[in-house]
Each structure stands twice: as structure tokens, then as C-alpha cells.
mmCIF file as Biopython writes it, N, C-alpha, C and O atoms, coordinates in Angstrom:
data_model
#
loop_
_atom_site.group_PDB
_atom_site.id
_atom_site.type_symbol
_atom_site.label_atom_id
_atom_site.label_alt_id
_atom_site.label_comp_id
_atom_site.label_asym_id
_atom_site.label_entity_id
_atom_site.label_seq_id
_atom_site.pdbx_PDB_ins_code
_atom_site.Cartn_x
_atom_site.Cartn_y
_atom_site.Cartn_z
_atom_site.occupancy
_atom_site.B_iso_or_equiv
_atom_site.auth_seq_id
_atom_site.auth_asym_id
_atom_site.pdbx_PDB_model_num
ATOM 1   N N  . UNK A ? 1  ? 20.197  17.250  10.416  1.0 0.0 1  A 1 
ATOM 2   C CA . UNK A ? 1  ? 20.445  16.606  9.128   1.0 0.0 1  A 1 
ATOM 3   C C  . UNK A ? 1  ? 20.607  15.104  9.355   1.0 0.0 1  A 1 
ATOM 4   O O  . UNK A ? 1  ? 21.487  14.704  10.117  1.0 0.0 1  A 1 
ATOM 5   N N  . UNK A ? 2  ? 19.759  14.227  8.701   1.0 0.0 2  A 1 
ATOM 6   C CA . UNK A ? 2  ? 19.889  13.088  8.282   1.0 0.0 2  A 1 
ATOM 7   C C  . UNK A ? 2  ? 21.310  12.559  7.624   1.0 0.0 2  A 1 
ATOM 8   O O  . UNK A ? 2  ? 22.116  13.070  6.846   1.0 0.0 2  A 1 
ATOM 9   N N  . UNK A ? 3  ? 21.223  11.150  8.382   1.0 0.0 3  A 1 
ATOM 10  C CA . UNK A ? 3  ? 22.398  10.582  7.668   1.0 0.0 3  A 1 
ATOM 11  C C  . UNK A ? 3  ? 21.885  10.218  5.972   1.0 0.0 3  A 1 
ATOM 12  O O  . UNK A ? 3  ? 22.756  9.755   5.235   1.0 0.0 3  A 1 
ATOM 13  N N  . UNK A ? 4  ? 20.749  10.396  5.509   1.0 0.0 4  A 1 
ATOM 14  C CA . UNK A ? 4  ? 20.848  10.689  4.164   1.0 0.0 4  A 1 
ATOM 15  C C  . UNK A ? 4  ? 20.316  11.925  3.581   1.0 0.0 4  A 1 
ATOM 16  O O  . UNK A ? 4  ? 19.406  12.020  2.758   1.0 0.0 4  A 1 
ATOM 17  N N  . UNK A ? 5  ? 20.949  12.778  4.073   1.0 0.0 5  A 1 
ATOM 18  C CA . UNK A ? 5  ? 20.667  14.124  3.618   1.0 0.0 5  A 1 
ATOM 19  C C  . UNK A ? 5  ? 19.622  14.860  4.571   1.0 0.0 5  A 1 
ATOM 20  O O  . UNK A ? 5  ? 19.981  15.976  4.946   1.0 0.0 5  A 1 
ATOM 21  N N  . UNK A ? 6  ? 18.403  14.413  5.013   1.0 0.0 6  A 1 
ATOM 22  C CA . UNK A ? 6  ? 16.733  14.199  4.979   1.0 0.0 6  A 1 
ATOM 23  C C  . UNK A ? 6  ? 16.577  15.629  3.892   1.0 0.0 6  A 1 
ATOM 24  O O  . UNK A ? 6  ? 16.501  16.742  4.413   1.0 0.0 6  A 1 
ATOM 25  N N  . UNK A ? 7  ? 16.547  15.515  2.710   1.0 0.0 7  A 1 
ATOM 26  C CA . UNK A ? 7  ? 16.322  16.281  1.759   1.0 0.0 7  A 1 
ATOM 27  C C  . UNK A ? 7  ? 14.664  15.473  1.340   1.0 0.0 7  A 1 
ATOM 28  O O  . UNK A ? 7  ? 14.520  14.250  1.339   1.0 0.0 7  A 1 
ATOM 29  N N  . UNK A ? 8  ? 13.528  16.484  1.004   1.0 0.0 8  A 1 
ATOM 30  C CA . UNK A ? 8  ? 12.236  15.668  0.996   1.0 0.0 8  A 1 
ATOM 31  C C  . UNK A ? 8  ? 12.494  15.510  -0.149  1.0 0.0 8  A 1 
ATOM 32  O O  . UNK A ? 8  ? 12.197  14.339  -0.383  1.0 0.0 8  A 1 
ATOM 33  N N  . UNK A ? 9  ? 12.909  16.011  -1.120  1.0 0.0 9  A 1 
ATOM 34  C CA . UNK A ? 9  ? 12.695  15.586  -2.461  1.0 0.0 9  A 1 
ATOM 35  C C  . UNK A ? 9  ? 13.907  14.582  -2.784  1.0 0.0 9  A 1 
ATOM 36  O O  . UNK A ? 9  ? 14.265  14.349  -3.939  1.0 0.0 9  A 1 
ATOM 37  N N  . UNK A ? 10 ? 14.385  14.124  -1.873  1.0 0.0 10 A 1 
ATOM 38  C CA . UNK A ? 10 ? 15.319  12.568  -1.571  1.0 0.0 10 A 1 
ATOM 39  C C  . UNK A ? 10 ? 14.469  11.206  -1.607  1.0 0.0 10 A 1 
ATOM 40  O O  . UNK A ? 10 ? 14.516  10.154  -2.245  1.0 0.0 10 A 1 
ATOM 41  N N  . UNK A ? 11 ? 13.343  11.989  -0.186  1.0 0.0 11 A 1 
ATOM 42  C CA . UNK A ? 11 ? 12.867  10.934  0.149   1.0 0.0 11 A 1 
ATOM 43  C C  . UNK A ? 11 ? 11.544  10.825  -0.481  1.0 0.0 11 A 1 
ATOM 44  O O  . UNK A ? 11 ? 10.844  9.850   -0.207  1.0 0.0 11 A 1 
ATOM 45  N N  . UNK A ? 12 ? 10.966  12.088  -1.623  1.0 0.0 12 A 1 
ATOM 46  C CA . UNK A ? 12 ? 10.263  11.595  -2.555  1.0 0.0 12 A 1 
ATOM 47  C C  . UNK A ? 12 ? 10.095  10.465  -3.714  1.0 0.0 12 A 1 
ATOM 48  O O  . UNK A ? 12 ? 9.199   9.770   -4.191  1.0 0.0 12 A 1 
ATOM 49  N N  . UNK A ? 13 ? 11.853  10.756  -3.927  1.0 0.0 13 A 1 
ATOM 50  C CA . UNK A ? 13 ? 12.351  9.589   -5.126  1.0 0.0 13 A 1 
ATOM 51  C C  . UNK A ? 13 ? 12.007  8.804   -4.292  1.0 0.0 13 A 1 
ATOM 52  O O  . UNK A ? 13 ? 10.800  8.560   -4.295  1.0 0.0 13 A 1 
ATOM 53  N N  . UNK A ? 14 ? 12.614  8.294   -3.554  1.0 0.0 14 A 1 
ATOM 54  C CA . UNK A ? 14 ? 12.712  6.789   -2.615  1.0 0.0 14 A 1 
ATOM 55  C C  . UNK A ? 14 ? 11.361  6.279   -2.546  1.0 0.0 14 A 1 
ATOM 56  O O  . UNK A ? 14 ? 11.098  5.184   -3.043  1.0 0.0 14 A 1 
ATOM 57  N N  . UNK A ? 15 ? 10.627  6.865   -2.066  1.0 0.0 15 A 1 
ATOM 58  C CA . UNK A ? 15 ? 9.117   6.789   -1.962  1.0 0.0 15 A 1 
ATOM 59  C C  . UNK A ? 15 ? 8.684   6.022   -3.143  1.0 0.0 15 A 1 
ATOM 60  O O  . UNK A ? 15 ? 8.262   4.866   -3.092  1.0 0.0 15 A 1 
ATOM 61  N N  . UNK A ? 16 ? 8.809   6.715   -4.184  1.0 0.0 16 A 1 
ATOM 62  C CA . UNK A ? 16 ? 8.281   6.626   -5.343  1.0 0.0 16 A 1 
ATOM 63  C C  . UNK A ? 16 ? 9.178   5.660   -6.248  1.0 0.0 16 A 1 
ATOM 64  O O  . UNK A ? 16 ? 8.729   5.617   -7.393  1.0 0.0 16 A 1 
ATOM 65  N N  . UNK A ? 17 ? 10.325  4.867   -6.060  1.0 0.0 17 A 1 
ATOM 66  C CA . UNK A ? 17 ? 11.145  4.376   -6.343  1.0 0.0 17 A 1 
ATOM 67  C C  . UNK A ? 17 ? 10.896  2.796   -6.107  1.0 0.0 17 A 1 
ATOM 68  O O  . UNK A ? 17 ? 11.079  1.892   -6.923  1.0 0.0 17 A 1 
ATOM 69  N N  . UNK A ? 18 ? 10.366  2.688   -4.592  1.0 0.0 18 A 1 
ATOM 70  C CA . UNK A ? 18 ? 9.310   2.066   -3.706  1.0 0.0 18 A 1 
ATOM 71  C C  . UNK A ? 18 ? 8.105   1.396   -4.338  1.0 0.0 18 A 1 
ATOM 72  O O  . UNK A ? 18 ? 7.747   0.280   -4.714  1.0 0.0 18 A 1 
ATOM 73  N N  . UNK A ? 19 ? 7.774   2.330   -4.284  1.0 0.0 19 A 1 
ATOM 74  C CA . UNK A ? 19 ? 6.037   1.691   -5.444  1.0 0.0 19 A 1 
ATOM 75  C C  . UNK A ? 19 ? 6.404   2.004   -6.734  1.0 0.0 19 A 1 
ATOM 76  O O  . UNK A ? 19 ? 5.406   2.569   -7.180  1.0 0.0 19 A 1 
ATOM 77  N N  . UNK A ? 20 ? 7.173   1.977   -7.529  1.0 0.0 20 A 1 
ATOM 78  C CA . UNK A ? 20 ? 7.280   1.535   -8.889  1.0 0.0 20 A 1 
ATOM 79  C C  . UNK A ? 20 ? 7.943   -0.333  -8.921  1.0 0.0 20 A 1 
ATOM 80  O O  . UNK A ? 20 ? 7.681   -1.169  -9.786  1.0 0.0 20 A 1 
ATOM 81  N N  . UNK A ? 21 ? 8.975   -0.553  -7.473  1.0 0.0 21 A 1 
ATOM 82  C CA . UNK A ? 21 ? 9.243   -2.012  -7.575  1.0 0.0 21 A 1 
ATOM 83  C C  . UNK A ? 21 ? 8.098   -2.678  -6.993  1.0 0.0 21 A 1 
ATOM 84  O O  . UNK A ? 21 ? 7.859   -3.839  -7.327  1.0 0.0 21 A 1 
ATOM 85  N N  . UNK A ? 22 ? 7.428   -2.127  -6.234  1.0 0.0 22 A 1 
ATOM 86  C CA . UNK A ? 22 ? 6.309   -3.374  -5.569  1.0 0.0 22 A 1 
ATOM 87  C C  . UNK A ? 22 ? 4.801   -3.278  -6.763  1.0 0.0 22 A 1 
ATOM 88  O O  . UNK A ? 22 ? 4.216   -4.361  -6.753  1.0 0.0 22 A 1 
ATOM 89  N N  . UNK A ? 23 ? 4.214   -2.370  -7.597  1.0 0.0 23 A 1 
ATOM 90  C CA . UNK A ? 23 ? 3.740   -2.499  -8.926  1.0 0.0 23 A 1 
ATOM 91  C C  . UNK A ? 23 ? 4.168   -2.883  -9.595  1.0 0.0 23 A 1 
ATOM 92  O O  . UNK A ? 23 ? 3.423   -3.440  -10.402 1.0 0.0 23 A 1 
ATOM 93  N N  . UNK A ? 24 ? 5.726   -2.954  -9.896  1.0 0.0 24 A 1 
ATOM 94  C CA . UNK A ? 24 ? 6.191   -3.769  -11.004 1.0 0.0 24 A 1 
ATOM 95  C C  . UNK A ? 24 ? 5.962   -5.493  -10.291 1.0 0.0 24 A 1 
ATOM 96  O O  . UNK A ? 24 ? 5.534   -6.383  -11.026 1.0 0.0 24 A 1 
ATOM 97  N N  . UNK A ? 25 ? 6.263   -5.739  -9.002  1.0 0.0 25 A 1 
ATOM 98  C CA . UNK A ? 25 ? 5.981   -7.438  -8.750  1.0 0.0 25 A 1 
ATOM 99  C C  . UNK A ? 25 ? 4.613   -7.284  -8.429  1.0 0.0 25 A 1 
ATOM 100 O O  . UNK A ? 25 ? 4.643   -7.034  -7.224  1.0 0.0 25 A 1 
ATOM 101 N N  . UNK A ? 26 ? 3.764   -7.284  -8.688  1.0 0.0 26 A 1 
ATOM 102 C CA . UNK A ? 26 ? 2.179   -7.626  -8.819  1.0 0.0 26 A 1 
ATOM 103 C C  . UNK A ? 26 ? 1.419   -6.640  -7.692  1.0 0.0 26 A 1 
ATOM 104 O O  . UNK A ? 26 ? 0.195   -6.673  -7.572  1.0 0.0 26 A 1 
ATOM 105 N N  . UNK A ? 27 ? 2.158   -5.869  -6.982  1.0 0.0 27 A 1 
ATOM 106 C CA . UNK A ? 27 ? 0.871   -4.784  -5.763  1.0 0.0 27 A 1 
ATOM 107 C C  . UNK A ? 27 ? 0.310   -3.982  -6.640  1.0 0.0 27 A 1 
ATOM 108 O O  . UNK A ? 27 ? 0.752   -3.418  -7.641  1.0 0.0 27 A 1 
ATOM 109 N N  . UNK A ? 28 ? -0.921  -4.008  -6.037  1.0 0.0 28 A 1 
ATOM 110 C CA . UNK A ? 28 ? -2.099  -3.403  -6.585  1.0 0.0 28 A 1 
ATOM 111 C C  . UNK A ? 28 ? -2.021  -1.321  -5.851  1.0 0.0 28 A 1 
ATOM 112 O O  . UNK A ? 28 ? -1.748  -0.944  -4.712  1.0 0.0 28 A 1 
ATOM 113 N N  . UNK A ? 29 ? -2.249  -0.796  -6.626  1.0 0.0 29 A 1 
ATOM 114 C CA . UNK A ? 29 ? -1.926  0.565   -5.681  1.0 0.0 29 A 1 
ATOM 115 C C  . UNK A ? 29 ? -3.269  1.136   -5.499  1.0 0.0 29 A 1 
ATOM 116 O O  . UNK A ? 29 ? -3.909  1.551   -6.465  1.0 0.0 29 A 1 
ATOM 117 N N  . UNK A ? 30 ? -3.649  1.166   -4.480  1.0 0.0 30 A 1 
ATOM 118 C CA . UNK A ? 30 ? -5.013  1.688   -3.878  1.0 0.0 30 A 1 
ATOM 119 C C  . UNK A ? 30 ? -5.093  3.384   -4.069  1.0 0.0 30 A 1 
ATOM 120 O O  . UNK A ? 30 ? -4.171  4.136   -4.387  1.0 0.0 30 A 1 
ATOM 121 N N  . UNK A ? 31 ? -6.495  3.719   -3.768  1.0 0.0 31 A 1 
ATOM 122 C CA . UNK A ? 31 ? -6.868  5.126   -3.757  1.0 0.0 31 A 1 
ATOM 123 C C  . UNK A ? 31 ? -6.710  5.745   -2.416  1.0 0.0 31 A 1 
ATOM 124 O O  . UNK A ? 31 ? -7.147  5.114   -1.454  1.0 0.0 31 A 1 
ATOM 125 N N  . UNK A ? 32 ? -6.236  6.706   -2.257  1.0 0.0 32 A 1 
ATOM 126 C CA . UNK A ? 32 ? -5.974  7.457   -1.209  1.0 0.0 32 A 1 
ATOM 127 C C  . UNK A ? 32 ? -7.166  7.299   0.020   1.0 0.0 32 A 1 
ATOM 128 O O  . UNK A ? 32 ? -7.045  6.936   1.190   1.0 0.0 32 A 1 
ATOM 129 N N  . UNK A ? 33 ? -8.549  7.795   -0.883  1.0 0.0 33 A 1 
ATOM 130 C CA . UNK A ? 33 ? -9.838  7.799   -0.567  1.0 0.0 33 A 1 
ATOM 131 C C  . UNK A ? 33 ? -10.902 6.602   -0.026  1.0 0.0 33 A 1 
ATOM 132 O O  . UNK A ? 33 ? -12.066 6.754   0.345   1.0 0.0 33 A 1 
ATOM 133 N N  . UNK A ? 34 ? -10.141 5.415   -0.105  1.0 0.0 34 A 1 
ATOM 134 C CA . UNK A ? 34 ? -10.530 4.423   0.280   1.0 0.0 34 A 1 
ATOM 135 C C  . UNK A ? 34 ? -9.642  3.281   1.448   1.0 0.0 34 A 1 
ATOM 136 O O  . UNK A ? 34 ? -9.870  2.154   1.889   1.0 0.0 34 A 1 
ATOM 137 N N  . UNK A ? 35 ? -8.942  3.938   1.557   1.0 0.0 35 A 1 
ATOM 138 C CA . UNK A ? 35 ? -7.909  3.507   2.837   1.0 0.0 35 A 1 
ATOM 139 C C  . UNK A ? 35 ? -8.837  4.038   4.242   1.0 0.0 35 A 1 
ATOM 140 O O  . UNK A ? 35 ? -9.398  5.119   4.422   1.0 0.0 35 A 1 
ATOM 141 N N  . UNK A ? 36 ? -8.750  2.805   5.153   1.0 0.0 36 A 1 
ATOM 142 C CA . UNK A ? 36 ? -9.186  3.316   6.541   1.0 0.0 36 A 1 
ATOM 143 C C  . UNK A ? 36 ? -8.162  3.771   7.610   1.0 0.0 36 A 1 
ATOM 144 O O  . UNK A ? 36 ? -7.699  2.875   8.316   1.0 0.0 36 A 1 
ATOM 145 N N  . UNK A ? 37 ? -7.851  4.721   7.772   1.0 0.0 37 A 1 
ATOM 146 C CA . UNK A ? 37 ? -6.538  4.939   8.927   1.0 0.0 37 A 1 
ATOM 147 C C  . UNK A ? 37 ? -6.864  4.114   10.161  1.0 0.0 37 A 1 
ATOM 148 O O  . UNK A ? 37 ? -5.923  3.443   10.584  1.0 0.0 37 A 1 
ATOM 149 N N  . UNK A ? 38 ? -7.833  4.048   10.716  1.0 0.0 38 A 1 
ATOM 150 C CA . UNK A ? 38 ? -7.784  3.734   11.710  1.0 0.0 38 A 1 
ATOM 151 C C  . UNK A ? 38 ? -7.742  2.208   11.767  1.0 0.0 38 A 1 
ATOM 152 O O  . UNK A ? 38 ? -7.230  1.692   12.760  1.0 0.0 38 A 1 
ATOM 153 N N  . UNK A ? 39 ? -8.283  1.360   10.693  1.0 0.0 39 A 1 
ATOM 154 C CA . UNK A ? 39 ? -7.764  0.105   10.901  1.0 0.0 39 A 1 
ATOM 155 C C  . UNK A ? 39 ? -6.514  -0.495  9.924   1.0 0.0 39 A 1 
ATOM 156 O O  . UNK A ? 39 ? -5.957  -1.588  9.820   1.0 0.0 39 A 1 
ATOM 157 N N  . UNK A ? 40 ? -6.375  0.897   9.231   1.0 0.0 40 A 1 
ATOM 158 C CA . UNK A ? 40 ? -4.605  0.603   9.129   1.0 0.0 40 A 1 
ATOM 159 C C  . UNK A ? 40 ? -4.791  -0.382  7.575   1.0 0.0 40 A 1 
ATOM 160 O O  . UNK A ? 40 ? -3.829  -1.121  7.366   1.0 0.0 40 A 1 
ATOM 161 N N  . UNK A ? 41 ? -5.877  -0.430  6.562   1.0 0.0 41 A 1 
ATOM 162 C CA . UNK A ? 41 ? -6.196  -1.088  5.720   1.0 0.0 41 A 1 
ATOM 163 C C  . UNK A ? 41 ? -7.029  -0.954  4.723   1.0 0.0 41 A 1 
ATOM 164 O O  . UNK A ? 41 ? -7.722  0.054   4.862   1.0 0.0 41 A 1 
ATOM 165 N N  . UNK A ? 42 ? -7.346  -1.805  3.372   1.0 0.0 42 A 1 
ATOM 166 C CA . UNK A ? 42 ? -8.631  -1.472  2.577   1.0 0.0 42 A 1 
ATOM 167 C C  . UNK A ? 42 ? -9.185  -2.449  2.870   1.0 0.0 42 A 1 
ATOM 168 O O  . UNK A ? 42 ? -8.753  -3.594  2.737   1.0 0.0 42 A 1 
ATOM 169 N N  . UNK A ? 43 ? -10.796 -1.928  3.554   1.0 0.0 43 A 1 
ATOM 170 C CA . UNK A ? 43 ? -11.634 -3.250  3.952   1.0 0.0 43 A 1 
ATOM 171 C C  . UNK A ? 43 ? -12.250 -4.019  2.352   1.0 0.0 43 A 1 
ATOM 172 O O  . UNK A ? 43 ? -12.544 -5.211  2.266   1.0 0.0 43 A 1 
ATOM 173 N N  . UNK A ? 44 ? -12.336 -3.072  1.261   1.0 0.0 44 A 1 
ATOM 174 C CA . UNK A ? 44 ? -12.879 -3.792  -0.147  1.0 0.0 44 A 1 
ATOM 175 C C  . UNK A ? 44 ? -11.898 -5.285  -0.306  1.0 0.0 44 A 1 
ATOM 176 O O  . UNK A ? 44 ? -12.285 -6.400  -0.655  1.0 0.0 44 A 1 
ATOM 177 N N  . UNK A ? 45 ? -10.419 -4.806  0.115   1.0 0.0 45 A 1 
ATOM 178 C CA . UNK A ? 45 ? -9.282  -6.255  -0.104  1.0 0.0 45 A 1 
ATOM 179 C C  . UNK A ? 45 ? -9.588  -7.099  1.059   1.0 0.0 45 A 1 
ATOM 180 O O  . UNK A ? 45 ? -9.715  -8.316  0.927   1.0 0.0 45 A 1 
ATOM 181 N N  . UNK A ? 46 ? -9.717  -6.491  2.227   1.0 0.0 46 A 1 
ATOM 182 C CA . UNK A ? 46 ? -10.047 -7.562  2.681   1.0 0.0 46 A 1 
ATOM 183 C C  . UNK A ? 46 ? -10.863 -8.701  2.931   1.0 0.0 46 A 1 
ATOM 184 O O  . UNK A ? 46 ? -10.580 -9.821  3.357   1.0 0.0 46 A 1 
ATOM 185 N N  . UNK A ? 47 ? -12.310 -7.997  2.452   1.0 0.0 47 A 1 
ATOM 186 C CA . UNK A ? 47 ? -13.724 -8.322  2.081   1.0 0.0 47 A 1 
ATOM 187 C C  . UNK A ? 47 ? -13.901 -10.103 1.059   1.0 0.0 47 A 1 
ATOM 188 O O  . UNK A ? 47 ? -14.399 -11.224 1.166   1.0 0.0 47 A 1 
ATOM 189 N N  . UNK A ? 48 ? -12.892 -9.046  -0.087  1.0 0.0 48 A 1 
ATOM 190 C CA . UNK A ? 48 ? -12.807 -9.986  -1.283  1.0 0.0 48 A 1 
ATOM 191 C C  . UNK A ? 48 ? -11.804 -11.108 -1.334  1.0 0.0 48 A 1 
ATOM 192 O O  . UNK A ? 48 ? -11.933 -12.064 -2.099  1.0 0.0 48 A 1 
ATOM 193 N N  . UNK A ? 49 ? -10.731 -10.951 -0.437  1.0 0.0 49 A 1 
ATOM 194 C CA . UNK A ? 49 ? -9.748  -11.626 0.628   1.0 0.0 49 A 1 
ATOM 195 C C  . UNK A ? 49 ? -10.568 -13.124 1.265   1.0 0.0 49 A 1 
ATOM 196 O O  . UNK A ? 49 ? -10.428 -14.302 0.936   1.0 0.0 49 A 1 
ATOM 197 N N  . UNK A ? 50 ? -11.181 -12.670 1.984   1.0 0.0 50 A 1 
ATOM 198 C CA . UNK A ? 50 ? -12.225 -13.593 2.962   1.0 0.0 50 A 1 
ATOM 199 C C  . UNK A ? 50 ? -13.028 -14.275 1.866   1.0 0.0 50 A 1 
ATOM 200 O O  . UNK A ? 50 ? -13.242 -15.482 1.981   1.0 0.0 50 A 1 
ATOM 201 N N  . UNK A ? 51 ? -13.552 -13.520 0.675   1.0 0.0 51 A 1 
ATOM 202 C CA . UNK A ? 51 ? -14.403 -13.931 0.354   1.0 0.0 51 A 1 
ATOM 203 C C  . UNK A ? 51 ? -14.044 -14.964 -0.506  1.0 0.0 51 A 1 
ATOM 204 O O  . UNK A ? 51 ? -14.800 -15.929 -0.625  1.0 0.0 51 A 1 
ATOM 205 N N  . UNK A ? 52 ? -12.594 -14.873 -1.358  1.0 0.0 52 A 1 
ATOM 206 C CA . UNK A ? 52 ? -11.756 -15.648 -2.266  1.0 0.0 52 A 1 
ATOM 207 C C  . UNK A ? 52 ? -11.533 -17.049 -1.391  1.0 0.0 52 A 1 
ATOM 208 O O  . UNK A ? 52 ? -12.130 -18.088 -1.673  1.0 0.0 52 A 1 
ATOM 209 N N  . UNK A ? 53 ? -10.656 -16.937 -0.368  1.0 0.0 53 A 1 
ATOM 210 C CA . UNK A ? 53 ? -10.047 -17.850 0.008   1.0 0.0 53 A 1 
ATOM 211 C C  . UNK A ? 53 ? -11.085 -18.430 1.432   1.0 0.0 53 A 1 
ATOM 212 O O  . UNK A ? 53 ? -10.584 -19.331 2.106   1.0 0.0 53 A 1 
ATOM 213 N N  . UNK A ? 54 ? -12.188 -18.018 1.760   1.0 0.0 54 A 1 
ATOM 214 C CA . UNK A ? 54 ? -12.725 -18.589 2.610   1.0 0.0 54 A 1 
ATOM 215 C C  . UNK A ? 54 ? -14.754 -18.537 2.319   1.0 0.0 54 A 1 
ATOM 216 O O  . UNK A ? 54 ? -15.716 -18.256 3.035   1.0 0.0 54 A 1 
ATOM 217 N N  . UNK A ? 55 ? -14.592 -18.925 1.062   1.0 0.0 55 A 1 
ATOM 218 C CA . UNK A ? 55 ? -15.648 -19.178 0.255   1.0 0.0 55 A 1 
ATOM 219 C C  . UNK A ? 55 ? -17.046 -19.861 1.404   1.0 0.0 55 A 1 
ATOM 220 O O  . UNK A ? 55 ? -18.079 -19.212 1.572   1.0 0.0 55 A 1 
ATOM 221 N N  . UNK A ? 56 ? -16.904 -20.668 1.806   1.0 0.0 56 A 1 
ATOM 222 C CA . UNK A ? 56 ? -17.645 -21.784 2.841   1.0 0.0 56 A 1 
ATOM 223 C C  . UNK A ? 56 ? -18.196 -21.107 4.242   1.0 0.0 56 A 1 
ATOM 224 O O  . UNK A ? 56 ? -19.278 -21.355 4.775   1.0 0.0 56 A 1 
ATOM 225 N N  . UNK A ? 57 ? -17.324 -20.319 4.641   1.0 0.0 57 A 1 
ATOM 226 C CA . UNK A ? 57 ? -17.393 -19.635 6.017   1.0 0.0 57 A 1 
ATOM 227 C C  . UNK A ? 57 ? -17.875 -18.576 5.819   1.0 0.0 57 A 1 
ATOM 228 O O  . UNK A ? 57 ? -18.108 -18.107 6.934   1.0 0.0 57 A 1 
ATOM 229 N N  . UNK A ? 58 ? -18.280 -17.655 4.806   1.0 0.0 58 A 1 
ATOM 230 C CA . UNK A ? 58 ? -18.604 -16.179 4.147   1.0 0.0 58 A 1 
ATOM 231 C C  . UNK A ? 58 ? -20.001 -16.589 4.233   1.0 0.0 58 A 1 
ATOM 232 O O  . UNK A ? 58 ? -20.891 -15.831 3.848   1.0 0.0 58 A 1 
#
């Protein structure tokens, strides 16, 4: 037992408690289906990332 319970439906709220404050300050919430595990990211943000702020070098 967790020092907060480790009850999952604890750490569901929390979870979800989580991404309701970082959507409420401007994060964008991605699709499950488009996340790369292995580089740990969405290459579409990063793409458009590069492409926003490094216009010249693209």
C-alpha cells in the first residue's frame, strides 16, 4: 500500500485532474494513435514546431 492509498481509481482522478489543469492553460491533448513511443513525442508538433519558429532553415 501506497502512501496514498495506491487505489487506481485514486490515481485515475489525479490523472485526469492533471489534464483538465494543463487544457484549461492552453495544452493541446493529442490522440493516443499518433504519439511515437519510441521517440517519446508527436512528430506532426514537432514538424510544425520547426516549421513555425524556424521558417528560413526548413
Amino acid at each position: 500500500m501506497s502512501l496514498f492509498g495506491g487505489d487506481k481509481a485514486n490515481e485515475f482522478t489525479f490523472q485526469n485532474d492533471i489534464i483538465r489543469q494543463m487544457l484549461s492553460n492552453g495544452w493541446l491533448l493529442g490522440k493516443p494513435e499518433n504519439y511515437n513511443r519510441e521517440l517519446a513525442l508527436y512528430p506532426e508538433d514537432v514538424l510544425g514546431f520547426v516549421k513555425e519558429t524556424q521558417d528560413a532553415q526548413w
